[in-house]
C-alpha positions as CSV (number, residue, x, y, z in Angstrom):
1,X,0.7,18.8,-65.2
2,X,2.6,20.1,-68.0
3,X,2.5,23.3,-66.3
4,X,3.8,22.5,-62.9
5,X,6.7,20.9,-65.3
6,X,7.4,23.7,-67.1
7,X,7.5,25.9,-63.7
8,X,9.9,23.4,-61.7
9,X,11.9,23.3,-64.8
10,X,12.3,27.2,-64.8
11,X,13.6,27.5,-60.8
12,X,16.1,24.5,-61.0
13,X,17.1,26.0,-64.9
14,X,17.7,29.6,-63.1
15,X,19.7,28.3,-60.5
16,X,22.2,25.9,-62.6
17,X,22.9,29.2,-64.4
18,X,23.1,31.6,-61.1
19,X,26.8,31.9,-59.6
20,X,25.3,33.3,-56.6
21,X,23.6,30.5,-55.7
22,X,26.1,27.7,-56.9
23,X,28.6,29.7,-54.9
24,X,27.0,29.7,-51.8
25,X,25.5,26.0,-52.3
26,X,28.3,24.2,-53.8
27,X,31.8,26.1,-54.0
28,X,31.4,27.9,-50.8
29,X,31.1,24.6,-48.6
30,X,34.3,22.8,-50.6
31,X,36.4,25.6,-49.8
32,X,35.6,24.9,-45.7
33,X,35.7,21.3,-46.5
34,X,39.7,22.0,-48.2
35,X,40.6,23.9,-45.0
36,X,39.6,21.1,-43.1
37,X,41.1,18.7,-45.1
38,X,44.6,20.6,-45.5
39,X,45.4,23.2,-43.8
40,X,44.6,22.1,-39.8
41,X,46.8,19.5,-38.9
42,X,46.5,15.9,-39.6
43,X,45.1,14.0,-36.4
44,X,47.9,13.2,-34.1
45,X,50.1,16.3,-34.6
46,X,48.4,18.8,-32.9
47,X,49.8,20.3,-29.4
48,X,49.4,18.0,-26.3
49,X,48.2,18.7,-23.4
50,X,48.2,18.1,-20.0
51,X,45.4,17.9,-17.9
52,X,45.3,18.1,-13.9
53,X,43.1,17.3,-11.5
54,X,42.5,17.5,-7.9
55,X,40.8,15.0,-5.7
56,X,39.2,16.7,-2.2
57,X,37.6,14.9,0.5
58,X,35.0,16.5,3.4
59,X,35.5,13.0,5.0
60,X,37.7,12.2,7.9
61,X,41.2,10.2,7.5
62,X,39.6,7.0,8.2
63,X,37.0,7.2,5.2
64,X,36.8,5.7,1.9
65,X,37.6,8.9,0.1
66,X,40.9,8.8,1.5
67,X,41.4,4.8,0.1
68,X,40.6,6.1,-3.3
69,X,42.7,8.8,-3.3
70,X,45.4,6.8,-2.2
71,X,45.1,4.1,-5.0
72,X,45.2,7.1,-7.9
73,X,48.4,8.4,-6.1
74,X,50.3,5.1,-5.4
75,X,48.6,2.9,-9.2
76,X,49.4,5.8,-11.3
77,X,53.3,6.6,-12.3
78,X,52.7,10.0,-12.8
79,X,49.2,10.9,-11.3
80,X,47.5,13.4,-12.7
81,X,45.1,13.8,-9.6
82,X,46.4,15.5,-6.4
83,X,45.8,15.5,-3.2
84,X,44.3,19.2,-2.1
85,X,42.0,20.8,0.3
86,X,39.0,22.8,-0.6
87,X,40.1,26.2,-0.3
88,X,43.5,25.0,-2.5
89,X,41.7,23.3,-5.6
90,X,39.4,26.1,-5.6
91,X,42.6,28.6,-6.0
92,X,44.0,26.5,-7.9
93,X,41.1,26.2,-10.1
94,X,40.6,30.1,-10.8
95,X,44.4,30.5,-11.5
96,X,43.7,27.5,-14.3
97,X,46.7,25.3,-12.8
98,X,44.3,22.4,-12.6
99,X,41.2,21.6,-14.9
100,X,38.9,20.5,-12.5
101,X,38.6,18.9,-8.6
102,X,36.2,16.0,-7.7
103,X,34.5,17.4,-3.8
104,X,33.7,13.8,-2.3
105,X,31.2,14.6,0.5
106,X,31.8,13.7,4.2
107,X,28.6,11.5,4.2
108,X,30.4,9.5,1.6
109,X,31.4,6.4,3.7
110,X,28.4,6.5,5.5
111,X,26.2,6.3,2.5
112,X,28.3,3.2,1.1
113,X,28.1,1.4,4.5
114,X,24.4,1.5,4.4
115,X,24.1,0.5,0.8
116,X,22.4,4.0,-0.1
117,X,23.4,5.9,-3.1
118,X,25.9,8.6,-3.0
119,X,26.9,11.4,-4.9
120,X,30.1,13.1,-6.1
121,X,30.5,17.2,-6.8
122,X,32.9,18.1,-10.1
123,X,34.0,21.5,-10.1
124,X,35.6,22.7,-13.6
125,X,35.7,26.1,-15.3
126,X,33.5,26.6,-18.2
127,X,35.3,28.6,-20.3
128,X,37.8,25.6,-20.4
129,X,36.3,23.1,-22.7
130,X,38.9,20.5,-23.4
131,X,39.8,20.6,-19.3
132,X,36.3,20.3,-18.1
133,X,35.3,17.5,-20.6
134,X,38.5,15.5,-19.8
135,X,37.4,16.3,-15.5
136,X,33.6,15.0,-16.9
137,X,34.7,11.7,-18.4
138,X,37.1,11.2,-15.6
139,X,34.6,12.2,-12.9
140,X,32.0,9.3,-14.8
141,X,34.0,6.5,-15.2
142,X,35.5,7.1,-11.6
143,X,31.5,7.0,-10.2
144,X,30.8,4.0,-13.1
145,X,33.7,2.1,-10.4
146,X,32.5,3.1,-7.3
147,X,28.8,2.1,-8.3
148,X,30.2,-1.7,-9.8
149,X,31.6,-2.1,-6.5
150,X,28.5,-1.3,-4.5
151,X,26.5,-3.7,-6.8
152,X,29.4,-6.1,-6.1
153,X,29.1,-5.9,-2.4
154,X,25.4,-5.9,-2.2
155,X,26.2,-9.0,-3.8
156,X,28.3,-10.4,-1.3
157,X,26.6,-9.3,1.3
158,X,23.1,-11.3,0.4
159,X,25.0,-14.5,0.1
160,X,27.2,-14.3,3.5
161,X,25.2,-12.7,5.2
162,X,27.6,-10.3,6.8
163,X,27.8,-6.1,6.9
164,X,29.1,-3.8,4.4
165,X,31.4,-2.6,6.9
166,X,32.8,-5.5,7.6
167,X,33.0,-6.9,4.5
168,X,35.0,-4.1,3.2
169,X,37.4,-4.2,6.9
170,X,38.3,-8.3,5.5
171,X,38.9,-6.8,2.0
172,X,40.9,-3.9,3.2
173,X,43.3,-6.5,5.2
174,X,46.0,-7.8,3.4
175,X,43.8,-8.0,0.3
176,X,41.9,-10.6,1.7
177,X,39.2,-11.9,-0.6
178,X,37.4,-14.9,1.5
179,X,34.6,-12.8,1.6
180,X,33.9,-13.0,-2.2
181,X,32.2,-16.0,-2.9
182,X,34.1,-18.9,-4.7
183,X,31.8,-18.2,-8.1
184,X,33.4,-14.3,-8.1
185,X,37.0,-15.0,-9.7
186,X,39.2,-12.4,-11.4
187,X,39.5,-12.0,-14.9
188,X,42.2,-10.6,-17.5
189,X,41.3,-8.8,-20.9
190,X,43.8,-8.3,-23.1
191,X,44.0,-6.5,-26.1
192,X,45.8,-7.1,-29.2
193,X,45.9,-4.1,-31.6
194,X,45.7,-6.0,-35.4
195,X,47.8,-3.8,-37.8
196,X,48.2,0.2,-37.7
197,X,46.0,2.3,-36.1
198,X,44.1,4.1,-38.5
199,X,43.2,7.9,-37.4
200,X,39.7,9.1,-38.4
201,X,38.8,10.7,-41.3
202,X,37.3,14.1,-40.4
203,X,35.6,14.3,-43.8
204,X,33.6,12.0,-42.0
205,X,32.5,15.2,-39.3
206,X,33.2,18.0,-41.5
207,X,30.9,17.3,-44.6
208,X,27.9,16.5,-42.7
209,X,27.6,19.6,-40.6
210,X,28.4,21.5,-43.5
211,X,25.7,20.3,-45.9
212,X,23.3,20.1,-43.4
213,X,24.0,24.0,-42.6
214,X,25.0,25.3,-46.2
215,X,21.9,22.8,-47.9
216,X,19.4,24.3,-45.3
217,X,20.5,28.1,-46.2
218,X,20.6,27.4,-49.9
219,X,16.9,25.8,-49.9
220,X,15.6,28.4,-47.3
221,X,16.8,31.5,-49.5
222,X,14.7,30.2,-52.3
223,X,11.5,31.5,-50.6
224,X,13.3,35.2,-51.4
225,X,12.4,33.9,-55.6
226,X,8.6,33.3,-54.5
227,X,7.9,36.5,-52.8
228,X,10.1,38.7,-55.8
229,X,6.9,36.2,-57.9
230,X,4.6,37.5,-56.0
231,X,5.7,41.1,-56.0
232,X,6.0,41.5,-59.9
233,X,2.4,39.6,-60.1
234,X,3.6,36.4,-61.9
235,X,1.9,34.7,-59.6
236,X,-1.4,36.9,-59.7
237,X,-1.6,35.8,-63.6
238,X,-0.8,32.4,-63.2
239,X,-3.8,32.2,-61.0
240,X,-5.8,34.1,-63.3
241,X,-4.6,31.8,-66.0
242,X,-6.4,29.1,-64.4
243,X,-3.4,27.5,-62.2
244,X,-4.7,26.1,-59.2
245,X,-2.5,27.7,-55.8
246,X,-2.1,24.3,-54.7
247,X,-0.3,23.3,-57.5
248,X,1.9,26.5,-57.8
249,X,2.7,25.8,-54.0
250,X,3.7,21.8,-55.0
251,X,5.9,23.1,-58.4
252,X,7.7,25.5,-55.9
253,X,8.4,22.4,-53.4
254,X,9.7,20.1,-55.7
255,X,11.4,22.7,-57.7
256,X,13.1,23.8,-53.8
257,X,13.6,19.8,-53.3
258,X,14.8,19.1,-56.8
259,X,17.6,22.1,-56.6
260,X,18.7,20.8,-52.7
261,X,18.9,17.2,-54.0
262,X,21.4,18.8,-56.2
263,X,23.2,20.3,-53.9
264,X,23.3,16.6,-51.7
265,X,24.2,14.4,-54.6
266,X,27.4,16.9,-55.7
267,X,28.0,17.5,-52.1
268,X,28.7,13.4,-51.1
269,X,29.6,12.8,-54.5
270,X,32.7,14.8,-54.1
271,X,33.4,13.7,-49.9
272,X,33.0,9.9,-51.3
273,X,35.2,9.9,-54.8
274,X,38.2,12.6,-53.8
275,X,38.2,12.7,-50.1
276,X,37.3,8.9,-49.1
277,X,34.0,9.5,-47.1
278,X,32.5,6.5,-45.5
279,X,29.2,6.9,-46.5
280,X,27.8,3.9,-44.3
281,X,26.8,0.4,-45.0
282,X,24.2,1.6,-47.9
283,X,23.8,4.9,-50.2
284,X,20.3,4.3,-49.9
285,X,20.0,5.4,-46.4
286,X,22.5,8.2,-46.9
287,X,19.5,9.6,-49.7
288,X,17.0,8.7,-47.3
289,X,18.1,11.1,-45.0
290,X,19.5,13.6,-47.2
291,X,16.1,13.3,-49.0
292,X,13.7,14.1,-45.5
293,X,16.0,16.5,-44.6
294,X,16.1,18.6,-47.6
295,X,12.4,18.2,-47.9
296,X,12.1,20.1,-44.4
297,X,14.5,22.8,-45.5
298,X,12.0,23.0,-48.5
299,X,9.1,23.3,-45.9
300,X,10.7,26.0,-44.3
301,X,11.0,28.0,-47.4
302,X,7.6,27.7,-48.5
303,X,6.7,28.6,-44.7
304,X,9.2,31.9,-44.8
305,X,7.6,33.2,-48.2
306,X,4.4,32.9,-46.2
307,X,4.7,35.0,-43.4
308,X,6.8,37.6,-45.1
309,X,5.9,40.4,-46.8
310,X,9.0,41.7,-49.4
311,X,12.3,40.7,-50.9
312,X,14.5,42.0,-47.8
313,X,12.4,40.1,-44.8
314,X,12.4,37.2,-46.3
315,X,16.1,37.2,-46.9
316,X,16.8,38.4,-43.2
317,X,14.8,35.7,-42.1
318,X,16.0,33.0,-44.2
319,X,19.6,34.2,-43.3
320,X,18.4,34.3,-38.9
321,X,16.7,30.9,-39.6
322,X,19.6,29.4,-40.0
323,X,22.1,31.0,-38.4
324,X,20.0,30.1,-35.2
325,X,19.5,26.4,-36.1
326,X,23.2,25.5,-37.4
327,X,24.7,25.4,-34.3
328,X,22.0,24.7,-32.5
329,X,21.5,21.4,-34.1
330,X,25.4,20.3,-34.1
331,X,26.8,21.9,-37.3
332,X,29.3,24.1,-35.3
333,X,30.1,22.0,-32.7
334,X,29.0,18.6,-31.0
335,X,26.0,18.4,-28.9
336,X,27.9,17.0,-26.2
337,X,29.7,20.6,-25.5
338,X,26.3,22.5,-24.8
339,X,25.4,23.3,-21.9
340,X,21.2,21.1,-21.4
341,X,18.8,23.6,-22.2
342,X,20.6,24.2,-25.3
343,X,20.6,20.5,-26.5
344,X,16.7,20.5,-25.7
345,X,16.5,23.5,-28.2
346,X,18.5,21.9,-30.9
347,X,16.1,18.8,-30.6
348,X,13.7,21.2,-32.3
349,X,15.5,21.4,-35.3
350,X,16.3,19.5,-38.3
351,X,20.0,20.1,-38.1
352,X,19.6,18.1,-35.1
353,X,18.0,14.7,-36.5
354,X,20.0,14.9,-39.7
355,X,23.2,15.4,-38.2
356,X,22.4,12.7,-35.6
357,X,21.5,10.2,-38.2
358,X,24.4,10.9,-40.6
359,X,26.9,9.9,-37.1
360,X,25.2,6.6,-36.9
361,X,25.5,6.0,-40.7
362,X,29.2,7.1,-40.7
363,X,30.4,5.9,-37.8
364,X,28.3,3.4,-36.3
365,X,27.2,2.0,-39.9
366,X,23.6,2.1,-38.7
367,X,20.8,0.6,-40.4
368,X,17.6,2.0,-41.6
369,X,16.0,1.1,-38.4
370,X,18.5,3.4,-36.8
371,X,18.3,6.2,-38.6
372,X,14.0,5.7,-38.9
373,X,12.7,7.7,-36.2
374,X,15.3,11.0,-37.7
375,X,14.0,10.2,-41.3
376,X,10.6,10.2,-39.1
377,X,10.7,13.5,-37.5
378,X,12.1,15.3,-40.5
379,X,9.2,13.9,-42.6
380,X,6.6,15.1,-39.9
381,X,8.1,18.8,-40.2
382,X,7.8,18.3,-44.2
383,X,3.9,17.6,-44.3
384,X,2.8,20.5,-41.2
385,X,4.7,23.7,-42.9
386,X,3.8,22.1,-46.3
387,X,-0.2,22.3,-45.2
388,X,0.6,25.1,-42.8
389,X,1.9,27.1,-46.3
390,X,-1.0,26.0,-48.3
391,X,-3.8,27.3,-45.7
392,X,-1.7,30.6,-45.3
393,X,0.0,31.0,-48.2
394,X,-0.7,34.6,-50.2
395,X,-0.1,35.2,-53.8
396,X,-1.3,38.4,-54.4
């Protein structure tokens, strides 16, 4: 025991004292977080922009297409939606002077009539982000209304008895609503906004993604120390000295978890006392999930000094590692913008769960059950490369 002390002691000892790695760990990620902080513009002042849309129906004049597009035109002062053909949106598309068209087929009415679903077709360009997010959520929340009102008259329709078709013809006339039922009655929300809106803190974004990425590379590159061990022999003669490899394996986990937990608790520290981080409802969970996650990283060290064979592999492969998970598991940029086979991928790394559970603690204020099955996953990663390592593991 004293012996795995004095070894764990020796790693965490060599890298308070290493500006290398307290530049890359520590100073490196509060220089991004500065730029984020100060130098982009506050929330609120950046440019605005405009976003149009088109709306294009296959359907004759007489469909329900043609109502809906009417409604945006005439309930809207300055519609952002316009009335085009195929052929025009799609020009119009390619030359960027609209974000995005919604194609309502020309089975549309049809479909609704017979109380079938239906479908909509957006059209956006990819390299647009911004536009074809804004033509997603508009495109959802447009099919959220058209599916509440099918719900509605399916409704309606089981209690009087009477076709879609013409149930919609005695709503279309003058507005007239004797076909609803007297139970169905209109109501009003209204919303009071209580004191001045308060913009979000993007410490909030920024520092996770950063210590997830920076934390993962720092504790990763620390397998680059073992194999440089095992290269000058230390290793060889600590085994020869009677050390058992299991225990030299453990000393070089902990020492890996010990020198990442670090690198967390400075990390926060700073984001909560100088930059007003919201660290959730309890610092406990924020260390629970700082605490599996860095034990993965720590996992994945061990599991690089196992597989490679010198100084400059493992430090290509530490460096690839996690190049390739960072933005794969949200550190760069927000699931939500990649495209679906690359959200499946990120799913397979820790980034993924730990950037997922830090949201819900920072802005959702989950509780531990929430943040459970990420804390979970990253522990199940810990214990297979930490056996995987053992079996495999080489010192000589």
């Amino acid at each position: 025991m004293n012996r795995m002390v004095c070894y764990i002691w020796k790693d965490v000892k060599y890298f308070v004292v290493d500006p290398k790695a307290l530049f890359l760990s520590l100073i490196f990620p509060l220089i991004l977080i500065l730029l984020v902080v100060y130098v982009y513009p506050p929330q609120g002042e950046e440019e605005s922009r405009d976003f149009n849309f088109a709306l294009v129906s296959a359907e004759d004049p007489e469909g329900l297409s043609w109502e809906l597009i009417s409604y945006w035109e005439e309930g809207l002062e300055e519609p952002p939606l316009l009335n085009l053909s195929y052929e025009e949106a799609l020009v119009k598309l390619n030359s960027e002077e609209i974000q995005g068209f919604l194609w309502i087929p020309s089975e549309f009415s049809s479909r609704v009539y017979e109380g079938k679903d239906t479908y909509m077709q957006v059209y956006t360009n990819p390299a647009n982000i911004l536009g074809r997010l804004a033509a997603l959520r508009l495109s959802r929340g447009l099919a959220n209304q058209i599916s509440y009102l099918q719900n509605l008259v399916k409704a309606i329709q089981y209690q009087r008895d009477i076709s879609v078709e013409n149930l919609l013809n005695q709503l279309r006339e003058n507005y007239n609503l004797e076909g609803i039922p007297a139970v169905v009655r209109p109501a009003e929300i209204t919303l009071h906004n209580v004191g001045p809106v308060i913009p979000v803190n993007r410490i909030n974004w920024a520092l996770p993604a950063f210590f997830t990425m920076f934390s993962f590379l720092a504790v990763v590159l620390n397998a680059v120390d073992f194999v440089k061990e095992r290269e000058s022999h230390i290793l060889e003669r600590l085994l020869i000295d009677g050390n058992n490899p299991g225990v030299l394996i453990s000393a070089k986990f902990i020492s890996n978890f010990f020198k990442g937990m670090l690198q967390a608790f400075i990390l926060w520290g700073v984001g909560i006392v100088f930059f007003n981080l919201y660290p959730g409802p309890s610092l406990m969970n924020l260390a629970w999930v700082s605490a599996a996650f860095i034990a993965a990283a720590s996992g994945f060290s061990l599991l690089i000094a196992t597989k490679t064979k010198g100084v400059s592999q493992a430090f290509t492969w530490g460096v690839l590692i996690s190049l390739v998970m960072a933005p794969l598991g949200g550190c760069w940029w927000p699931q939500y913008y990649m495209p679906p086979w690359m959200s499946v991928l990120g799913r397979l790394t820790p980034h993924y769960w730990a950037n997922e559970a830090f949201y819900n603690l920072f802005y959702s204020a989950a509780d531990f059950r929430t943040i459970m099955p990420a804390v979970l996953v990253l522990t199940i990663y810990t214990v297979v490369l930490i056996i995987y390592s053992v079996k495999k593991c080489k010192f000589v």
